[in-house]
N, C-alpha and C positions, 0 to 999 in steps of 0.2 A: 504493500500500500504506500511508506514511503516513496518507494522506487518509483513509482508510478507517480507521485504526488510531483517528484522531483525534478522527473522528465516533463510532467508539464508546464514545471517552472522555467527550466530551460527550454522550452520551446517559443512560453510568452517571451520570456525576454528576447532570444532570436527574433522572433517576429517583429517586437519594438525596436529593436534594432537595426531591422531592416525595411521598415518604415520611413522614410527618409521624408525631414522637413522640406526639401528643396524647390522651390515655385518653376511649376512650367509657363514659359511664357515666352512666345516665339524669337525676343530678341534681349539684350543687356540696354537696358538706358542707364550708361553710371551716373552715378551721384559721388564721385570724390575726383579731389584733382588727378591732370597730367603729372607723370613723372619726366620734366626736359633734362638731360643729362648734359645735351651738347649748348654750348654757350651761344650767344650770339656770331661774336667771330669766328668762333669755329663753322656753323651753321654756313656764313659769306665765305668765308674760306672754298667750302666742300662746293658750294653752288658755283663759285668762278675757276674751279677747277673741273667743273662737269665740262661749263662753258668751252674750254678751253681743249678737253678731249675731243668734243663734236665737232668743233670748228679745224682744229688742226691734226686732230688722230680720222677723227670720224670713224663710222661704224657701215658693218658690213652686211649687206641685204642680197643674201646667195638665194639664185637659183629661183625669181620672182621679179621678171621685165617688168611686170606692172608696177609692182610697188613701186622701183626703181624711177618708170616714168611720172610715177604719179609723185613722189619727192622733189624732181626736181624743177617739175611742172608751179612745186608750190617753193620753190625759192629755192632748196639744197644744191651743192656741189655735186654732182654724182660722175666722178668717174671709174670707169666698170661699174664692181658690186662695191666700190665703195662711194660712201656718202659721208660727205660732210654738210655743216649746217651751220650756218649764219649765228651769233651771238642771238638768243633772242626768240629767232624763227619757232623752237620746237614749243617755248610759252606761250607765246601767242596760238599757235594752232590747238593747244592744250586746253585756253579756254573758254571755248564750248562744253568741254565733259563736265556732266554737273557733281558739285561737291558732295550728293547723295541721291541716292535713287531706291526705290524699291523692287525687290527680286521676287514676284508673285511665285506662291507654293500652290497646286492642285487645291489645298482647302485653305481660302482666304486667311483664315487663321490661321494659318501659320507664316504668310508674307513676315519678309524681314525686312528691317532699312539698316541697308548699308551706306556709311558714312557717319556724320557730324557726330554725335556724343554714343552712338552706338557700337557694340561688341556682337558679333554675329562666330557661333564658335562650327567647324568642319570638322570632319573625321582625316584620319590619314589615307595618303593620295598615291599610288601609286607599286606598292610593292607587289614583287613577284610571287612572295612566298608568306605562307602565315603558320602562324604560332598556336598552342594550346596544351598543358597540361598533359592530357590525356595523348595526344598522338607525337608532339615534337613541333619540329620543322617540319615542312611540307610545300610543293607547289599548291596555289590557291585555285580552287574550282572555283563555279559558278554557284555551287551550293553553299561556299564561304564565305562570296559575295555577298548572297539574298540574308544570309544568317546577319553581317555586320551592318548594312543595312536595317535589318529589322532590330537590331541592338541598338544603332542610332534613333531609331524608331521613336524605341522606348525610353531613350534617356532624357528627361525632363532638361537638362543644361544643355545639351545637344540642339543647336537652333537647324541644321542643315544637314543634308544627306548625304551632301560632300558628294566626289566622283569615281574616281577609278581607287574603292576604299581595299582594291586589292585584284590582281589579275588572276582572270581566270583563265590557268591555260590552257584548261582541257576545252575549250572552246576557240576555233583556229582565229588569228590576229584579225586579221580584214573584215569580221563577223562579228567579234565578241560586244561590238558598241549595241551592236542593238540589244543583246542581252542586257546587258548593266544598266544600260542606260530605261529601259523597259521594269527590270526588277527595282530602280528610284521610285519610279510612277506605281509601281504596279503595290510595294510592300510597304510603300509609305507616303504621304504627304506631305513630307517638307521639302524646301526648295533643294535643286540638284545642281549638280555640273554638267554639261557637255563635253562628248569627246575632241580631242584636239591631234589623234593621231596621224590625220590627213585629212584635207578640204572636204572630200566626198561624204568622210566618216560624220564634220560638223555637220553639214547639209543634211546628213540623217539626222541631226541631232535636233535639229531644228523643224522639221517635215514634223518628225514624231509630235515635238512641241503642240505642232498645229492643230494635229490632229487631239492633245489633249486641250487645251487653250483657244483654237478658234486662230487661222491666218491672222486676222485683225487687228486680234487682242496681242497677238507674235510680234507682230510688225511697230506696234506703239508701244511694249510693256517688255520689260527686264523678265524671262522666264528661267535663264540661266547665266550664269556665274563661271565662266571656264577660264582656264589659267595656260597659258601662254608664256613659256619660259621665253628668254634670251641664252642662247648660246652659249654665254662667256666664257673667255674676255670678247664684248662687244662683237658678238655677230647674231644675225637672226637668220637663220636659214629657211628653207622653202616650203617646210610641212608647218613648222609657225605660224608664218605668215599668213599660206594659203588657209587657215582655220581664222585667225587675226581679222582676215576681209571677211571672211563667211560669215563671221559670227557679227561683229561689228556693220557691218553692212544689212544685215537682220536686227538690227537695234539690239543686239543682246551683249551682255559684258563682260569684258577681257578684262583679267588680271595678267599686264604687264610686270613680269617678275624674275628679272636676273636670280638664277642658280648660281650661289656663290660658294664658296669652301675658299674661305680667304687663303693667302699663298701659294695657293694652284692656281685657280681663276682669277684671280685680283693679285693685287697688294697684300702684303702681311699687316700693314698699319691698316689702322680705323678710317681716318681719313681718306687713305687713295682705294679702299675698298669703297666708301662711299660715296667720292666722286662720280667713281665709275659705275656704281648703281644707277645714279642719276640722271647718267648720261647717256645709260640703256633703256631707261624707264620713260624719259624723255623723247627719244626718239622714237621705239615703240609705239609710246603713246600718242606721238603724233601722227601715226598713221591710221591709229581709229578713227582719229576726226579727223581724214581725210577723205577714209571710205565712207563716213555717215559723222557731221558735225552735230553732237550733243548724246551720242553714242557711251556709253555706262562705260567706264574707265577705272581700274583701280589700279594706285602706285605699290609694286611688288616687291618683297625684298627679303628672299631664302637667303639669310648671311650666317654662316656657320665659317668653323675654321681648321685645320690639320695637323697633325702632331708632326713637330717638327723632325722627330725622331724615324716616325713610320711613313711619314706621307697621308696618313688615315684618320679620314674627318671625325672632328670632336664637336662636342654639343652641352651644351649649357655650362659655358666656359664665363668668365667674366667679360671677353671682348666681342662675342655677338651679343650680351644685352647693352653693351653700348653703341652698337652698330645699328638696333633695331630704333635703340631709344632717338636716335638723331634721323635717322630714315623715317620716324614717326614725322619728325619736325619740318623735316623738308615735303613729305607727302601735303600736309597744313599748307605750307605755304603755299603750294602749289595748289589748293583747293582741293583735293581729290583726298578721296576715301582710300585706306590704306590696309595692307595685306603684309601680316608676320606671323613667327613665333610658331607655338605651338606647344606642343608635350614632347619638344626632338631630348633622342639620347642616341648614346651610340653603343649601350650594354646589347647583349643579345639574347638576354632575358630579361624577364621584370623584376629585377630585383634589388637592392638601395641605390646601385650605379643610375639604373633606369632612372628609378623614383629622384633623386638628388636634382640627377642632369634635367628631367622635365618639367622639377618644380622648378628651377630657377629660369626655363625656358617661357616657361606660363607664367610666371610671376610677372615677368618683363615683358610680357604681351599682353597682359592687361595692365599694368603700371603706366604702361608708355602708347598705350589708347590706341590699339589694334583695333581697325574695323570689322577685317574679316581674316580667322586666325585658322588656316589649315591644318591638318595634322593637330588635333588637338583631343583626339583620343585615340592611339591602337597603334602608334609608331615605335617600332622597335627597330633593333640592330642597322642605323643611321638610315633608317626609310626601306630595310629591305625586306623585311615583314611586319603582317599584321599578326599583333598578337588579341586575341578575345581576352585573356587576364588584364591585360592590362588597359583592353580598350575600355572596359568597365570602369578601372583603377582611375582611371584617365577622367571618364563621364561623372567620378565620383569627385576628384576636383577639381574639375568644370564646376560644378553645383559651389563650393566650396569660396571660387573666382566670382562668380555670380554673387553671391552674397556678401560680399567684400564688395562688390560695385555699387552696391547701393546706399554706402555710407553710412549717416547717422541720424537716426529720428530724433527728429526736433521736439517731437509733439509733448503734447500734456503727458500723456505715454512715457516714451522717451526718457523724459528727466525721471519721472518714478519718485516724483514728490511725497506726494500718497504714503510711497513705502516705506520712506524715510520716517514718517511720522507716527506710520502704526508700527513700526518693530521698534524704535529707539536703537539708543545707546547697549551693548553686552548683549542682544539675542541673535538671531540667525531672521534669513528670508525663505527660508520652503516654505512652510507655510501660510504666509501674507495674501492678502487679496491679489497683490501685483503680481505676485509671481505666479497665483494658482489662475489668474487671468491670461499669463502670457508662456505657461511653461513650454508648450505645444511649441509654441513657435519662434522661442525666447533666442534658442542656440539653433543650427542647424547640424541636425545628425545624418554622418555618414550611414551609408549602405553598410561598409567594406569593414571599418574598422572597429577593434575591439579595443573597450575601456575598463573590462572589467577587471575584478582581480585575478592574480594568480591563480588561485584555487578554481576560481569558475569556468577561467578560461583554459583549465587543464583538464575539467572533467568535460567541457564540450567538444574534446577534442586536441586539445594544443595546437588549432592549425595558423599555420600564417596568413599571411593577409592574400596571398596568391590563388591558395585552397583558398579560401572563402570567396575569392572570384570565380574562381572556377565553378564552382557552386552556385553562385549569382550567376554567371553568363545561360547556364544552363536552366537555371530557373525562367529568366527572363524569357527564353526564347521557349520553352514549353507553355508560354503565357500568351506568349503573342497572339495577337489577333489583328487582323489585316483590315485597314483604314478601307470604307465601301471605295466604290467606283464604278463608275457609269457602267454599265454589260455593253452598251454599243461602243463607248471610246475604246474599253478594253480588246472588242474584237477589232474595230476599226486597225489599233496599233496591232496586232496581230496576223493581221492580214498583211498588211504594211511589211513588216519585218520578213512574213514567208516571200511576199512577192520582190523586194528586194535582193535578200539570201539567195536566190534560185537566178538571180540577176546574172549572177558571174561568181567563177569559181572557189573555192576554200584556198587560202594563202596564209603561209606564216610571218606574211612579209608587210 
């Protein structure tokens, strides 16, 4: 009868436990100040040293006549693939893109505004392989994809479904956009990305759009949010681009964003790494508003750095949060909404290396007023898997950044006058009016972690915080349940993707 009495105490309390105070709400409005790191002069410094790479280094636009002619149609130097550019020229063409815009999600509610005082948080982008407890390392299927997805789903801090949250590669290259991009719409409602891995791929990305959204609604409104690296050092090549016009030219928005690992691609210093950010973001950016002027623009800026030892990029170091915090500065000045950070690490499991390196990655990308912050749940071993422990781990603080964005209540509340008054001098506050008023929602509690004692937390188990993700990711996705959706758009895009796929043949190229 103890025994029994016992396990149901440890059950409640797991349950409270895993209860989590965290507000869902489709975007971050902070409420505390900018962290500006970089000074004024520094700031002019980095700006007339961008000036000065585009004008006299200039940047390379491989394997893309048009863009070419259309640069220097609008003032640029262009000879060959390279382009140079007038002091000046790439600001002005720059402002047209407006300093915020809104990125419509399938369910209204969930639209987010990206830009001015907002935080909009992403999943991680790109890797080949994923992570879990139970199997290891592995290449990512398409069933890994729909699973992380629906994890983002469910994560209340999670504003966006992010894009390529992991390659599936049992699905052949030339093909797989339509899946992923299908299983965003189909397993969830928040806003996504678009493929960017060749024009034709965007162009599907955007057909699909229409088909859920209406041509119309495509044509006037922000549906997707796709990211568009720069080459670097300073080149943009031809699968870039040709997505750059695609999407841009469909009024939809580009995240212009130099891939940096400072001392390979840039400069080892702060400064000439962010010159040259500038000077790429810049140029870039002036090619949205040149295929479509007023076209959704964000200033990019992946700045990590390498061990000088191995060559092998490192992540939440002390010199990309100050490279993020003055990329934030310069994004400002330039009016445009901005794009960092994240949860990067460079461990290859989730474990203190991971956690250390992502908090102070995510600290400094909400500190320094990240618009829209990539990778911001499930990046491990420096972008090259997705791990489910930690995507969790990640979404758990996300929730944590969030409530930390919203500062400090003024109100009657707030101060807690009241409580002052009914407990006095030598008692305690548990049980006050004030505190059995606000206990709910006084702190916010983690999913993930454990506060209790020793004792407790060895009879539940003595698991770490990794097992108790593991735990969690699998609870969540036995939970799931799939946001409705229309039966005709659903077939419509399905129709769509077989008569496409049957288009031309399977490629891994």
């Amino acid at each position: 009868m103890a025994e029994r009495s016992a396990r149901r105490g440890r059950d409640a309390r797991r349950t409270a436990r895993e209860k989590s105070t965290a507000a869902s709400t489709p975007y971050i409005k902070r409420n505390i100040p900018l962290l500006e790191l970089a000074s004024a002069e520094a700031i002019e410094i980095i700006e007339a040293n961008a000036d000065t790479l585009l004008e006299e280094i200039g940047i390379e636009f491989r394997d893309d006549d048009e863009a070419l002619a259309m640069l220097k149609d609008a003032g640029a130097d262009v000879q060959g693939t390279r382009v140079r550019f007038p002091k000046g020229l790439c600001r002005e063409l720059l402002k047209t893109a407006p300093a915020q815009y809104t990125q419509h999600a399938r369910n209204p509610a969930r639209n987010v505004e990206i830009g001015g005082n907002h935080t909009v948080f992403a999943p991680v982008y790109g890797p080949p392989f994923v992570r879990d407890l139970d199997n290891g390392r592995r290449y990512g299927t398409i069933e890994d994809f729909r699973n992380l997805v629906k994890l983002a789903y469910m994560a209340p801090a999670m504003h966006h479904s992010g894009g390529t949250v992991c390659e599936p590669v049992d699905l052949p290259v030339n093909k797989r956009h339509f899946d992923m991009l299908y299983s965003h719409i189909k397993y969830s409602d928040k806003p996504f990305m678009g493929s960017v891995t060749h024009p034709e791929r965007a162009a599907d990305s955007v057909a699909m759009c229409e088909i859920v959204f209406g041509k119309d609604f495509v044509d006037q409104n922000a549906v997707m949010t796709s990211l568009i690296n720069a080459n670097s050092p300073m080149v943009f090549d031809g699968t870039m681009l040709g997505a750059l016009k695609t999407y841009a030219r469909a009024n939809q928005a580009c995240i212009v964003s130099p891939f940096i690992l400072a001392g390979a691609m840039s400069p080892v210093t702060a400064l000439g790494t962010l010159a040259q950010v500038l000077a790429e973001v810049l140029a870039g950016g002036a090619l949205t508003q040149l295929c479509r002027p007023g076209a959704p623009l964000i200033f990019g800026a992946f700045v990590s750095a390498i061990s000088m030892q191995s060559g092998a990029p490192t992540f939440g170091t002390p010199e990309p949060t100050l490279m993020i915090s003055a990329a934030a500065q310069l994004a400002r000045r330039l009016n445009l909404p901005f794009r960092s950070g994240g949860s990067l690490c460079g461990s290859k499991i989730p474990d203190a290396q991971a956690a250390y390196e992502s908090a102070n990655t995510l600290n400094a990308t909400v500190l320094s007023g990240v618009n829209f912050a990539l990778h911001a749940a499930g990046w491990l071993e420096g972008g090259l898997s997705s791990s489910y422990e930690k995507f969790v781990m990640d979404c758990d603080q996300m929730a944590m950044m969030q409530r930390l964005t919203e500062g400090y209540d003024l109100s009657e509340n707030g101060q807690a006058l009241d409580a002052h008054r009914e407990v006095g001098p030598g008692s305690h506050y548990l049980g006050c009016a004030h505190t059995q008023a606000n206990f709910e929602t006084a702190f916010i509690r983690s999913e993930l972690t454990d506060n209790n004692s020793f004792e407790q937390w060895e009879s539940e188990g003595a698991q770490d915080m990794v097992q108790r993700a593991n735990t969690h990711w699998k609870k969540q996705l036995a939970e799931y349940q799939a946001p409705a959706i229309d039966p005709g758009i659903d077939e419509a895009l399905q129709a769509f993707m077989t008569e496409r796929k049957e288009s031309f043949p399977d490629s891994n190229v």
